[in-house]
Backbone of each chain as ProteinMPNN parsed JSONL, in Angstrom:
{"seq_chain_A": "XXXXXXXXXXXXXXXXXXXXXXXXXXXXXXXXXXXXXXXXXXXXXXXXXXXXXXXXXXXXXXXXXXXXXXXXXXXXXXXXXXXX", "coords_chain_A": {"N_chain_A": [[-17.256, 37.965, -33.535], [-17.413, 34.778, -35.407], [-19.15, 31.654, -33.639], [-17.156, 29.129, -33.319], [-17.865, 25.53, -34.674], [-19.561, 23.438, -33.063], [-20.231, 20.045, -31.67], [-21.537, 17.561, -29.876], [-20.846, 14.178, -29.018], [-22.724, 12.306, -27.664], [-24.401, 10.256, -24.768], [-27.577, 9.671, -23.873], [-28.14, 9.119, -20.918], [-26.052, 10.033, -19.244], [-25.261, 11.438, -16.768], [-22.642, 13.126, -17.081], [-22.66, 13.966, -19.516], [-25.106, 15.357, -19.834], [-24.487, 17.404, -18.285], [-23.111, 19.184, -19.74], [-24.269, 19.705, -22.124], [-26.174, 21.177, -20.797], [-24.632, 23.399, -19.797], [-23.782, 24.617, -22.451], [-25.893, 25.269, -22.808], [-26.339, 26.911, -21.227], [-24.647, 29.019, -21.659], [-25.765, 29.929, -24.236], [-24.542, 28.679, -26.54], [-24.895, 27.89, -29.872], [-25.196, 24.316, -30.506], [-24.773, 21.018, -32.27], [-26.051, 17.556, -31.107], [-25.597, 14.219, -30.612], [-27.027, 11.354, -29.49], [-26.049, 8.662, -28.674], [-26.674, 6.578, -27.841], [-28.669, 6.161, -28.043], [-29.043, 5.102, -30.797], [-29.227, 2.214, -32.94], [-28.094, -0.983, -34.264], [-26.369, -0.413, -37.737], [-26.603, 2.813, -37.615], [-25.504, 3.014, -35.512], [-22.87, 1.76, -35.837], [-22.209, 3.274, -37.089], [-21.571, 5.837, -36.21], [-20.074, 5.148, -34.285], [-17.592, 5.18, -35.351], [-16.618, 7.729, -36.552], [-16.671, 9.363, -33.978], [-14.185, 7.434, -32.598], [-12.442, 8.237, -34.11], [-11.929, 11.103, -33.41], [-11.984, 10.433, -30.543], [-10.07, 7.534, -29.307], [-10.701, 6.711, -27.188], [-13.745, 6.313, -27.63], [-15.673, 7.695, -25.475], [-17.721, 8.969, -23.479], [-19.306, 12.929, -22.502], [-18.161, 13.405, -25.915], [-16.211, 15.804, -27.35], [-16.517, 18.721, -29.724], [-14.718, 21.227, -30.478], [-14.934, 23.91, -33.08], [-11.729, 22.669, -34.235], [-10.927, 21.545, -32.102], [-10.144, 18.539, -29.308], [-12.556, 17.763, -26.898], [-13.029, 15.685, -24.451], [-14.886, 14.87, -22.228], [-16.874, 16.503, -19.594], [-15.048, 19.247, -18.949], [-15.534, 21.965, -18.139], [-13.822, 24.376, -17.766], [-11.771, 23.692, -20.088], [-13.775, 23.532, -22.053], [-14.732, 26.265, -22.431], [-12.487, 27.956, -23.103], [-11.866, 26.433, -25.479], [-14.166, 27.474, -26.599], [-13.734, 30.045, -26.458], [-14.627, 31.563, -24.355]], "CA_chain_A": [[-16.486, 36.772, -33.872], [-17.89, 33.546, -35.541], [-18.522, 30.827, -33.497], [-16.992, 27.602, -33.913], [-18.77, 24.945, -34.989], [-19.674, 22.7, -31.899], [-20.614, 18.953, -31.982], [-21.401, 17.004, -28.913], [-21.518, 12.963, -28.773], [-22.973, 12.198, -26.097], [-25.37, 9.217, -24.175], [-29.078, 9.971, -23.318], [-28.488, 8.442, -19.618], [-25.124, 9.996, -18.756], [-24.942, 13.143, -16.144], [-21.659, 14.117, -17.62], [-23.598, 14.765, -21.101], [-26.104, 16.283, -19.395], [-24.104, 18.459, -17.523], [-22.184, 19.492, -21.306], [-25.542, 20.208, -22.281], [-26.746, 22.786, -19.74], [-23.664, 24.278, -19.597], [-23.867, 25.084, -23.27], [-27.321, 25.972, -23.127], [-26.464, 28.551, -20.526], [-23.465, 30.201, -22.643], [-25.897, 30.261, -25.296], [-23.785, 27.998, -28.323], [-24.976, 26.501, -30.933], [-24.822, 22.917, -30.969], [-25.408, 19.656, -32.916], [-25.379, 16.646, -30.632], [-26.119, 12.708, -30.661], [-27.418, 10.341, -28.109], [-25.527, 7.239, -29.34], [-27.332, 5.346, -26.887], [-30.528, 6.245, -28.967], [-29.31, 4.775, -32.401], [-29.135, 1.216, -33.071], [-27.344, -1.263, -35.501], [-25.016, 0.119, -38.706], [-26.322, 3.956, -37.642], [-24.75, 3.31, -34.151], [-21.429, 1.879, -36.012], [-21.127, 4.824, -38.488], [-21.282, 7.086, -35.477], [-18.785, 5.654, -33.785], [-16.535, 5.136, -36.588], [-16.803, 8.956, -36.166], [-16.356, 9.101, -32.605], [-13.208, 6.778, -32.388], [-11.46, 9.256, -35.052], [-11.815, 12.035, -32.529], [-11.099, 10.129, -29.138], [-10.03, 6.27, -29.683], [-11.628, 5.83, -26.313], [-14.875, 6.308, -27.282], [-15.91, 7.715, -24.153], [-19.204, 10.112, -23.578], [-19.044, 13.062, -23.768], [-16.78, 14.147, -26.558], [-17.575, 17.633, -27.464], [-15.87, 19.053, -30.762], [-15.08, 22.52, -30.905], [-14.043, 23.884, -33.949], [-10.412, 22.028, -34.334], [-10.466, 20.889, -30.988], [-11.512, 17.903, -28.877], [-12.658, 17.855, -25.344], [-13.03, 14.101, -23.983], [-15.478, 14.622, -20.441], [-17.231, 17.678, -19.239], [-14.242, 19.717, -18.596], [-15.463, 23.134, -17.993], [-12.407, 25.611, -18.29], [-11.557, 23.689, -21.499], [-14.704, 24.128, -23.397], [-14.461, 27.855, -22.447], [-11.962, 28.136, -23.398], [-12.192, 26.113, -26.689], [-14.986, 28.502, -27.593], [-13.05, 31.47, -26.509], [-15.436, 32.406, -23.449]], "C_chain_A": [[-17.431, 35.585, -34.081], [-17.477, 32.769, -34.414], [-17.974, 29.642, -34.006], [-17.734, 26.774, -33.823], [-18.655, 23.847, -33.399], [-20.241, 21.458, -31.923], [-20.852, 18.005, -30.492], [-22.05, 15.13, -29.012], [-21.418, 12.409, -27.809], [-24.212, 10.874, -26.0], [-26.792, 9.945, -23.608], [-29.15, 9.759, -21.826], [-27.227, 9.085, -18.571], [-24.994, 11.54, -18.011], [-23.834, 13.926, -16.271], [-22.183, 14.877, -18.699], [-24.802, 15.887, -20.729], [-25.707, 17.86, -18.761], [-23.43, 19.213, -18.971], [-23.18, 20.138, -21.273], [-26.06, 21.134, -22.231], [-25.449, 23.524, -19.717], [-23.595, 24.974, -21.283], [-25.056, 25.807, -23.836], [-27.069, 27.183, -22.396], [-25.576, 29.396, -21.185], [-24.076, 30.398, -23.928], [-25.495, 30.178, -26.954], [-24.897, 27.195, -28.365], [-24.6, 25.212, -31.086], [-25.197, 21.996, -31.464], [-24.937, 18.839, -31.603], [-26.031, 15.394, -31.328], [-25.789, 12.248, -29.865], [-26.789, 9.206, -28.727], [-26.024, 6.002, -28.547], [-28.344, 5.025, -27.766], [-30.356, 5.474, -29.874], [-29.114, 3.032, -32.142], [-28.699, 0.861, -34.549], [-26.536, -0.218, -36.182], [-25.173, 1.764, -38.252], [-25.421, 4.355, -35.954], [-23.088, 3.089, -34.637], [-20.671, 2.849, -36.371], [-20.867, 5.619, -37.139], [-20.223, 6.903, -34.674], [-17.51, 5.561, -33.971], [-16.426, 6.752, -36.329], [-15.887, 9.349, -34.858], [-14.727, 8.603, -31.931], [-11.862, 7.451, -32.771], [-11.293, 11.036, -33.979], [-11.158, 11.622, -31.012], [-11.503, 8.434, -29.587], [-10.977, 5.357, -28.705], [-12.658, 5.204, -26.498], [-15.437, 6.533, -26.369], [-17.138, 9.217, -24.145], [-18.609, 11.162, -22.23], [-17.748, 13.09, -24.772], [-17.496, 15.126, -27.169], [-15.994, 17.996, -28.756], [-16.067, 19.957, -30.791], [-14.25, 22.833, -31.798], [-12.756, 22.824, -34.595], [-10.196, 21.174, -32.884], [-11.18, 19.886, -30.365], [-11.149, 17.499, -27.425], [-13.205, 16.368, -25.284], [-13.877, 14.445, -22.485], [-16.149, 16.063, -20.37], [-16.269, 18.282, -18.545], [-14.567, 21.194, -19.173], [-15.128, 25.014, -18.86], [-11.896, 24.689, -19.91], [-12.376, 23.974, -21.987], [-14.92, 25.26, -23.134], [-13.785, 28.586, -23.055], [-11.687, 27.97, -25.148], [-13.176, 27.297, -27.48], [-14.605, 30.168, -27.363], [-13.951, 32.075, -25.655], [-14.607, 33.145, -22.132]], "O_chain_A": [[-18.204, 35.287, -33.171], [-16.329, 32.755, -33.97], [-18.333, 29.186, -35.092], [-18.541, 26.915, -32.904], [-17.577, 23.657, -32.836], [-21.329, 21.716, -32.436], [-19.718, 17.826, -30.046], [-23.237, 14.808, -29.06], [-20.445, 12.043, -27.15], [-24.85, 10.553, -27.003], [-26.688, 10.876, -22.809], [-30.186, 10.176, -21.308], [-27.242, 8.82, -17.369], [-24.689, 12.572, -18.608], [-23.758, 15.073, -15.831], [-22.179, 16.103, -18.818], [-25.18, 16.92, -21.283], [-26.296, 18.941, -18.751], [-23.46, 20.4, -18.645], [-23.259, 21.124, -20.541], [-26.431, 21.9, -23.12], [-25.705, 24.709, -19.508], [-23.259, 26.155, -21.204], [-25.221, 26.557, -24.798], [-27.451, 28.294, -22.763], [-25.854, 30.595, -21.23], [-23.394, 30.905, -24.819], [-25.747, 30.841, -27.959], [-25.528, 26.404, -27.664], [-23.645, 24.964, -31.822], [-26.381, 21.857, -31.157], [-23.889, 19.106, -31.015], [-26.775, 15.436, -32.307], [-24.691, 12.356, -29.319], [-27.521, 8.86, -29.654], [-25.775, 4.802, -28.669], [-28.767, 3.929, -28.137], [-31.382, 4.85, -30.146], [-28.833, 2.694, -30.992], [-28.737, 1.555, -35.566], [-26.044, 0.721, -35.556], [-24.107, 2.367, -38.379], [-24.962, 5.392, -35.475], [-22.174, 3.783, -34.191], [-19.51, 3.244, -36.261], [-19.727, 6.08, -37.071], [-19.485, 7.806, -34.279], [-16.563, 5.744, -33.207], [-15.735, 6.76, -35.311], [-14.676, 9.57, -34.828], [-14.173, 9.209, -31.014], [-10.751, 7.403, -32.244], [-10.396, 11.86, -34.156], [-10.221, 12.179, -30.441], [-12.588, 8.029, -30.006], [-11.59, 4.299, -28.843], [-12.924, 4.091, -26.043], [-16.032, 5.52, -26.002], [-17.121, 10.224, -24.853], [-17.884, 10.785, -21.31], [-16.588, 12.842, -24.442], [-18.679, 15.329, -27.438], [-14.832, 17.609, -28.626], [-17.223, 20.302, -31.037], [-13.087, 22.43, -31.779], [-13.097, 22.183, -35.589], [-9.36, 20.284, -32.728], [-12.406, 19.844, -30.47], [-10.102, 17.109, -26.909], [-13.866, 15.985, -26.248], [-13.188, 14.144, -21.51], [-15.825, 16.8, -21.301], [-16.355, 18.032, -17.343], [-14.133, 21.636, -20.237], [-15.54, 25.911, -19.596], [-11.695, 25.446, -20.859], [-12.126, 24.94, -22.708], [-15.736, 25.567, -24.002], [-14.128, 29.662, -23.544], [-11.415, 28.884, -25.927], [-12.991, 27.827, -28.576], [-15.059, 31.164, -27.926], [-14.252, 33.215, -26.008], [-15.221, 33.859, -21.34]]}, "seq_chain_B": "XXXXXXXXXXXXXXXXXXXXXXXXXXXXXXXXXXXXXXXXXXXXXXXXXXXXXXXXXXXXXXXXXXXXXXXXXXXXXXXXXXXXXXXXXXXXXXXXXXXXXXXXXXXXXX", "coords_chain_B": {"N_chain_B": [[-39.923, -0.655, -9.889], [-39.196, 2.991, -8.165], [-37.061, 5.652, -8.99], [-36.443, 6.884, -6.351], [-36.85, 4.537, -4.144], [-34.631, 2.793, -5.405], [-32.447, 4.668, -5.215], [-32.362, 4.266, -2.416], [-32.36, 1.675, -1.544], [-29.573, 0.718, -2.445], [-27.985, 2.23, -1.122], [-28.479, 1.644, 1.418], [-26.987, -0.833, 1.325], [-24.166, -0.325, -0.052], [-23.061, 1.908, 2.017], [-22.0, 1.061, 4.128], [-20.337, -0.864, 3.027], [-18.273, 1.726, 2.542], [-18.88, 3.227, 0.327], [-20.31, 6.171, -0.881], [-22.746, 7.784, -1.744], [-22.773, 10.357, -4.145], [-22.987, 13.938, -2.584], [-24.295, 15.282, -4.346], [-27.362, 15.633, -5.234], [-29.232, 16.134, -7.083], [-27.717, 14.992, -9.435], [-27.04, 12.402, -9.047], [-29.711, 11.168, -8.716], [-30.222, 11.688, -11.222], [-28.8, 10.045, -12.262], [-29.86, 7.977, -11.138], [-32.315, 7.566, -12.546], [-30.854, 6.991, -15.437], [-29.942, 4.563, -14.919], [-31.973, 2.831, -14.45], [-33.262, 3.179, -16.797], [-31.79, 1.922, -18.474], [-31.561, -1.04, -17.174], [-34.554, -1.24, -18.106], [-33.908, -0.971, -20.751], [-31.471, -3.3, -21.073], [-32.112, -5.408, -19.624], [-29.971, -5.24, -17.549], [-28.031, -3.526, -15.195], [-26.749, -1.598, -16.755], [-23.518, 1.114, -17.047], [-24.387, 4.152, -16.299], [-23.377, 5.869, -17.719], [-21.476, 5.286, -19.877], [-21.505, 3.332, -23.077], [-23.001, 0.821, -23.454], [-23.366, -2.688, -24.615], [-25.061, -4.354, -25.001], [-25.264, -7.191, -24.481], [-24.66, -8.695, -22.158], [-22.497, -10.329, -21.068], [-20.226, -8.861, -22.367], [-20.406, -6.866, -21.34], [-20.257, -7.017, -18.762], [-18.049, -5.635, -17.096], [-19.065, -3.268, -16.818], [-21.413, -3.224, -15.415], [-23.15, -1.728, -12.759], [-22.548, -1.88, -9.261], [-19.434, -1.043, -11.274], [-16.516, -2.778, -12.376], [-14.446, -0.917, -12.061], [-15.248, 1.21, -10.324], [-13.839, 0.498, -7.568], [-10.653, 0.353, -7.904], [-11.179, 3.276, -9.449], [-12.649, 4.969, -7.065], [-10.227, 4.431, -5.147], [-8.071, 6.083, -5.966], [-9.37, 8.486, -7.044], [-10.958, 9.586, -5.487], [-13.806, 9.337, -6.882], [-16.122, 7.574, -8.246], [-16.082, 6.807, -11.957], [-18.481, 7.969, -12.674], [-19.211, 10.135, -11.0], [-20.96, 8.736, -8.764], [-20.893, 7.197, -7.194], [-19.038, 7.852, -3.963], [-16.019, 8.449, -2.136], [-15.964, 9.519, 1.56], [-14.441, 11.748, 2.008], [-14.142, 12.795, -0.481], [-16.913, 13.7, -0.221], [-16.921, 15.029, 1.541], [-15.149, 17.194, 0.768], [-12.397, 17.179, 0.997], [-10.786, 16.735, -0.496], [-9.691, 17.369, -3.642], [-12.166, 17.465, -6.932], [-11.391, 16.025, -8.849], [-11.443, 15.471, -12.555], [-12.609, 11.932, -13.394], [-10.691, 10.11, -15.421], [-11.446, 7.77, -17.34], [-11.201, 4.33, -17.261], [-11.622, 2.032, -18.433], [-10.773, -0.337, -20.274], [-10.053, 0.466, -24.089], [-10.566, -2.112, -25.475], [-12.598, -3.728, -24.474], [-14.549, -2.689, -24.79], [-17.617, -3.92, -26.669], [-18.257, -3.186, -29.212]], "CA_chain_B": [[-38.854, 0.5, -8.82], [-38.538, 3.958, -8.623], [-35.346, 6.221, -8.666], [-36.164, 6.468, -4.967], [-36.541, 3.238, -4.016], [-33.503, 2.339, -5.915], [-31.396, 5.124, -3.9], [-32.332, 3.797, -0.731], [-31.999, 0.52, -1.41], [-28.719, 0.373, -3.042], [-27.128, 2.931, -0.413], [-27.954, 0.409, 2.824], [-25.957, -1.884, 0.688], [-23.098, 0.512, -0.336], [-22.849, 2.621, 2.233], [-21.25, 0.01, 4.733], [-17.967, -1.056, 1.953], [-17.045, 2.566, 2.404], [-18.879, 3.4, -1.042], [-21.522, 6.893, -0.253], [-23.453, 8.417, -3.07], [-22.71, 12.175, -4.076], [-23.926, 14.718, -1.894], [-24.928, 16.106, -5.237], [-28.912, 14.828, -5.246], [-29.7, 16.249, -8.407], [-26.696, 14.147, -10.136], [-27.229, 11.126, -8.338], [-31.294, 11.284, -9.111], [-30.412, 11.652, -12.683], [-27.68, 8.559, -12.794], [-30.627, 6.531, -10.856], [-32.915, 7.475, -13.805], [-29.97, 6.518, -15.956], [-30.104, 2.632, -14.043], [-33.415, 2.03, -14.604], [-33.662, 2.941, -18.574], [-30.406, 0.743, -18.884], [-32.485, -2.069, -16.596], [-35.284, -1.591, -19.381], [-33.65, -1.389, -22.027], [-30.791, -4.233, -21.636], [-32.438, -6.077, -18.837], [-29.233, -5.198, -16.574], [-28.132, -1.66, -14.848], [-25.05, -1.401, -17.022], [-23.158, 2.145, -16.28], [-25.134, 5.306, -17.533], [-22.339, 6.961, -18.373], [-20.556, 4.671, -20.753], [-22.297, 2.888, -24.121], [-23.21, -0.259, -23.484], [-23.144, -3.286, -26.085], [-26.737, -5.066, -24.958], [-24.506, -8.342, -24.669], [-24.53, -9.007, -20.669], [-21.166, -11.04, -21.018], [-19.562, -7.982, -22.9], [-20.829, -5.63, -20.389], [-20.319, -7.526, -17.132], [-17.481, -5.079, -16.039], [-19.657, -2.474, -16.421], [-23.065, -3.294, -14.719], [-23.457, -1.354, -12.033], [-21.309, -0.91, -9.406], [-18.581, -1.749, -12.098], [-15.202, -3.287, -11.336], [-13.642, 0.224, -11.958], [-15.302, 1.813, -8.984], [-12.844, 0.37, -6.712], [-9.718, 1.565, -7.917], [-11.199, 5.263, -9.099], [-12.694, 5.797, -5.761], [-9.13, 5.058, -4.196], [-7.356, 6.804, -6.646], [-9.733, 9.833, -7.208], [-12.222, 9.821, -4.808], [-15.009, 8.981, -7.145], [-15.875, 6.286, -9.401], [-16.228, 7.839, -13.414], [-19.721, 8.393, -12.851], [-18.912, 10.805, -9.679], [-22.187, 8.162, -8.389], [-19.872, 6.652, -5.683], [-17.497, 8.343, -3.74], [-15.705, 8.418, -0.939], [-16.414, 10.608, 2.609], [-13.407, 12.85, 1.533], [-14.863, 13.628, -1.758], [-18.258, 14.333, -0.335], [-16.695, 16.251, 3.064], [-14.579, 18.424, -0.042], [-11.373, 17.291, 1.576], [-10.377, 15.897, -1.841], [-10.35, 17.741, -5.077], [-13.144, 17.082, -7.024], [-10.76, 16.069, -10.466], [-12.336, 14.633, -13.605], [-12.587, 10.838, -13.259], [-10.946, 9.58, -16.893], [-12.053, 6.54, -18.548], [-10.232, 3.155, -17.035], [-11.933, 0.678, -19.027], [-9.567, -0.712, -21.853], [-11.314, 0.455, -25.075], [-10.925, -3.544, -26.266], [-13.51, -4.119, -23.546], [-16.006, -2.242, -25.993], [-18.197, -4.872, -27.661], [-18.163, -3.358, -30.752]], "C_chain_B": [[-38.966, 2.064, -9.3], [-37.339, 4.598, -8.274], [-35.327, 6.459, -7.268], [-36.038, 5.6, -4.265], [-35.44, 2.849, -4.522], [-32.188, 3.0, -4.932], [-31.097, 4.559, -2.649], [-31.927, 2.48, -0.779], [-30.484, -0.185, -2.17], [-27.697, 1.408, -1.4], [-27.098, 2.09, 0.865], [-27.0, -0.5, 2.413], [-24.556, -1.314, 0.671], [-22.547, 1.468, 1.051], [-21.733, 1.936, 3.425], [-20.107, -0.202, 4.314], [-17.456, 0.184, 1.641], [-17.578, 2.967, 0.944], [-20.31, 4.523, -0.265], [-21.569, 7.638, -1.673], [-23.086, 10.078, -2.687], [-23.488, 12.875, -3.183], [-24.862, 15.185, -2.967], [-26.298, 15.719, -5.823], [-29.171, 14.568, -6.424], [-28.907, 14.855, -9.916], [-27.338, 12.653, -9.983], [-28.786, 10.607, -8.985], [-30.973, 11.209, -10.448], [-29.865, 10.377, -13.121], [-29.03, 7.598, -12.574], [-31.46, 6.226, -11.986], [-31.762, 6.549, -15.043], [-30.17, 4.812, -15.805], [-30.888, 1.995, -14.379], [-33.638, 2.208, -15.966], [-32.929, 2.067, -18.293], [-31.306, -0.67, -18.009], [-33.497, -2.207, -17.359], [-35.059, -1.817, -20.256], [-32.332, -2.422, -22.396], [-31.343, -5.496, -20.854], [-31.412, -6.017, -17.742], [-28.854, -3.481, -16.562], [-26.744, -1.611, -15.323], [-25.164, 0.347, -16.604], [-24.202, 3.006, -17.241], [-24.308, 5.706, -18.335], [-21.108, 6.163, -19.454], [-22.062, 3.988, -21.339], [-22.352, 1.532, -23.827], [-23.248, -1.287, -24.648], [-24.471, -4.202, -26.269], [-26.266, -6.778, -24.531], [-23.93, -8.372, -23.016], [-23.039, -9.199, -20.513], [-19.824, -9.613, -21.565], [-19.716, -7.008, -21.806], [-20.269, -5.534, -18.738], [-19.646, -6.182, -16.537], [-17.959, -3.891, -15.959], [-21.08, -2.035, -16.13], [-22.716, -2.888, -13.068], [-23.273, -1.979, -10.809], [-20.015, -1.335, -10.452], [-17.289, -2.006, -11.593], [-14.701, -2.47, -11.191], [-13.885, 1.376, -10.779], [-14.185, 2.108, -8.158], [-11.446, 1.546, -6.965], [-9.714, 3.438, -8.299], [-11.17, 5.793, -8.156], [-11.37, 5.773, -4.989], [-8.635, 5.925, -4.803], [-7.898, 8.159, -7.098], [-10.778, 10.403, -6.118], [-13.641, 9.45, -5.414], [-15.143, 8.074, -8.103], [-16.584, 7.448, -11.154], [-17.429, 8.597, -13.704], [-19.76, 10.005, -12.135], [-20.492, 10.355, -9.343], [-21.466, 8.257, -7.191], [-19.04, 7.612, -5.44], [-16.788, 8.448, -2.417], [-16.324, 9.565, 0.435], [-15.954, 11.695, 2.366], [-13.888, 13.275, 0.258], [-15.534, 14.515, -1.411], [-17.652, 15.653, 0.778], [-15.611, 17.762, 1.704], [-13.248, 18.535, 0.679], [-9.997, 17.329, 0.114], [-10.787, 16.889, -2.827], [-11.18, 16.821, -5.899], [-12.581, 16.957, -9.121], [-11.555, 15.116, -11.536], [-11.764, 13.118, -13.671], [-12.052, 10.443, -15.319], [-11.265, 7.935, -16.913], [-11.015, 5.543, -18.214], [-10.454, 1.948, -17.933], [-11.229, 0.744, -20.121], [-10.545, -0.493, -22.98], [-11.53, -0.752, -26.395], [-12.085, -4.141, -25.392], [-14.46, -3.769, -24.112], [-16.515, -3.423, -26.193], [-18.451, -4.349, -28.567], [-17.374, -2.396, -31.727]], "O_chain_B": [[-38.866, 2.406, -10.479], [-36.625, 4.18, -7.363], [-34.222, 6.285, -6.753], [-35.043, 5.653, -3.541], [-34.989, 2.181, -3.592], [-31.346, 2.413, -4.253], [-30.047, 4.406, -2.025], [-31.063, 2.14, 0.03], [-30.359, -1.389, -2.39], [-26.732, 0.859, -0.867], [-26.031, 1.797, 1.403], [-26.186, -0.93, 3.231], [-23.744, -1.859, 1.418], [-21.345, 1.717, 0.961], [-20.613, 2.442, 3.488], [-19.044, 0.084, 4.865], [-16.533, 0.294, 0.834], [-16.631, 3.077, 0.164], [-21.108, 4.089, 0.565], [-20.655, 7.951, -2.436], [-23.087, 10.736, -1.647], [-24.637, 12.493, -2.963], [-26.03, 15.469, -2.701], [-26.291, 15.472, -7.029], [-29.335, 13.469, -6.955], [-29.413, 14.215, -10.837], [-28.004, 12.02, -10.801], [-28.824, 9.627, -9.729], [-31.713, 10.378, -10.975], [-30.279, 9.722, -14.077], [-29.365, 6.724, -13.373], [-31.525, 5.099, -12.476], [-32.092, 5.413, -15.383], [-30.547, 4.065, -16.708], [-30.814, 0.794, -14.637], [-34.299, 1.297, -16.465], [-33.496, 1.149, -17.7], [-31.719, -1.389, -18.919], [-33.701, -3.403, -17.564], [-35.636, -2.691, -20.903], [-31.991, -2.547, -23.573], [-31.093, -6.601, -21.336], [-31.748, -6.714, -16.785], [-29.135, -2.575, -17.347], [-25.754, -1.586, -14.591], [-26.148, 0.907, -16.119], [-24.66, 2.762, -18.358], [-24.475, 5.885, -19.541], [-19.983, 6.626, -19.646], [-23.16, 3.949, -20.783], [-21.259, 1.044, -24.115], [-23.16, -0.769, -25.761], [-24.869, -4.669, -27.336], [-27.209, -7.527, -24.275], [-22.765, -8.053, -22.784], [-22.364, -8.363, -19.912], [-18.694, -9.565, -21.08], [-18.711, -6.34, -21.563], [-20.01, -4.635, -17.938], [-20.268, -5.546, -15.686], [-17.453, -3.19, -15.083], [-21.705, -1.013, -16.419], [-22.12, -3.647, -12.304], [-23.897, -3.036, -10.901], [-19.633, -2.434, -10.049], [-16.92, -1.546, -10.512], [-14.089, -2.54, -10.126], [-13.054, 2.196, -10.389], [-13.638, 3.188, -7.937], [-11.205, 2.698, -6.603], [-9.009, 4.373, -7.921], [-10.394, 6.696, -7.843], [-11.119, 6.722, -4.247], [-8.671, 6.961, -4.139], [-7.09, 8.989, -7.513], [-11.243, 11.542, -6.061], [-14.584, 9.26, -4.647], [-14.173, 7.807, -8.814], [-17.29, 8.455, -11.218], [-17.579, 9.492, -14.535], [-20.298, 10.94, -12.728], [-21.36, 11.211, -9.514], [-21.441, 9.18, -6.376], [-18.378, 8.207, -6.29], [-17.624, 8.565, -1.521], [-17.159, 10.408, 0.107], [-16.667, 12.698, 2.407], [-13.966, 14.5, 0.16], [-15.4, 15.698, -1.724], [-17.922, 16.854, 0.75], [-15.535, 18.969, 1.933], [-12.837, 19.647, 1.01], [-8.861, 17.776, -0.042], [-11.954, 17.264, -2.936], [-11.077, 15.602, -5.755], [-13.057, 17.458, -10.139], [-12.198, 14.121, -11.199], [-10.578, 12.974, -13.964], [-12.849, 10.508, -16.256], [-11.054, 7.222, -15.932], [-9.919, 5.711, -18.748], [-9.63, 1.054, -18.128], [-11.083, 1.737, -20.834], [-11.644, -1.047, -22.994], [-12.097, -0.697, -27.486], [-12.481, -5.236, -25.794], [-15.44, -4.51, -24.038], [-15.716, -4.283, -25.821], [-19.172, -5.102, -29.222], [-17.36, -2.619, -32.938]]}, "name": "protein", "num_of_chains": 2, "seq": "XXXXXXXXXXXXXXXXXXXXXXXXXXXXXXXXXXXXXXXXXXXXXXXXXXXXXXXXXXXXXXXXXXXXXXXXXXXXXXXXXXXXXXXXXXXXXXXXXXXXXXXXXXXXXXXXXXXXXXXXXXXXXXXXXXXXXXXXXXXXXXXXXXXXXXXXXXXXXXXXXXXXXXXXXXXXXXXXXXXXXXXXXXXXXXXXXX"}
């Protein structure tokens, strides 16, 4: 089974992101992320013009799997999300 | 400062109003790292775990401990970071539920 595509925007400083992170490193997905802490000016707006369209919060992380979107390091959802 | 020095010297402070850092070291050690970029790079310890706007006045309610502490830790046991948290958190009397996001997202600066 393909996986789904996986996206994580996330903060450089934040032990929830971090914890996303390692937890996806240990299940072995594929992921794109971004530190939105890292970028500055218009490439920090575009991203969270982005960001806002997925969770209005804006709130780190948000993790995009496939169709779906996880708001926090919540576990049993992104397990689920990726069908583990 | 380093992230030890910072522990220690923020927990004699905290630990008194009923506010005790995770048992979880590793966590905690990583947020303090967290404190101190954000102290370099805005000049104040806004939260790690939320985006900051570099704009002190925009930030205030979330420089470190932030006003939202309070009511998470009553209401969940830990503040959003899981930095702070109550005795019952740490003793595992308390489920250990995901802290969401209190700050109004007009409080953003941008």
């Amino acid at each position: 089974m393909d996986q789904p595509n996986v996206k994580v925007f996330s903060l450089s400083t934040c032990s929830h992101c971090k914890s996303t992170k390692q937890f996806l490193n240990e299940c072995t997905v594929k992921y794109e992320f971004v530190d939105v802490d890292l970028l500055d000016g218009n490439e920090r707006k575009a991203i969270l013009e982005d960001v806002k369209k997925f969770n209005p919060r804006c709130s780190f992380p948000t993790i995009i799997i496939g169709e779906k979107v996880i708001v926090g390091y919540k576990e049993e959802e992104i397990k689920e999300a990726l069908g583990l | 400062m380093d992230a030890q020095q910072l522990y220690e010297t923020l927990k004699k402070v905290q630990e008194p109003k009923g506010y005790y850092f995770s048992n979880d070291k590793k966590r905690v050690f990583e947020l303090m790292d967290g404190l101190l970029v954000n102290k370099e790079r805005y000049g104040y310890m806004a939260c790690p775990c939320r985006l900051a706007s570099g704009n002190r006045e925009n930030d205030k309610d979330i420089i470190c401990p932030c006003v939202y502490r309070k009511p998470d830790v009553e209401e969940f046991g830990s503040c959003y970071c899981n930095l702070y948290v109550s005795k019952e958190w740490n003793e595992g009397k308390i489920p250990h539920d995901y802290v969401p996001e209190r700050r109004p997202p007009e409080k953003m600066g941008f």
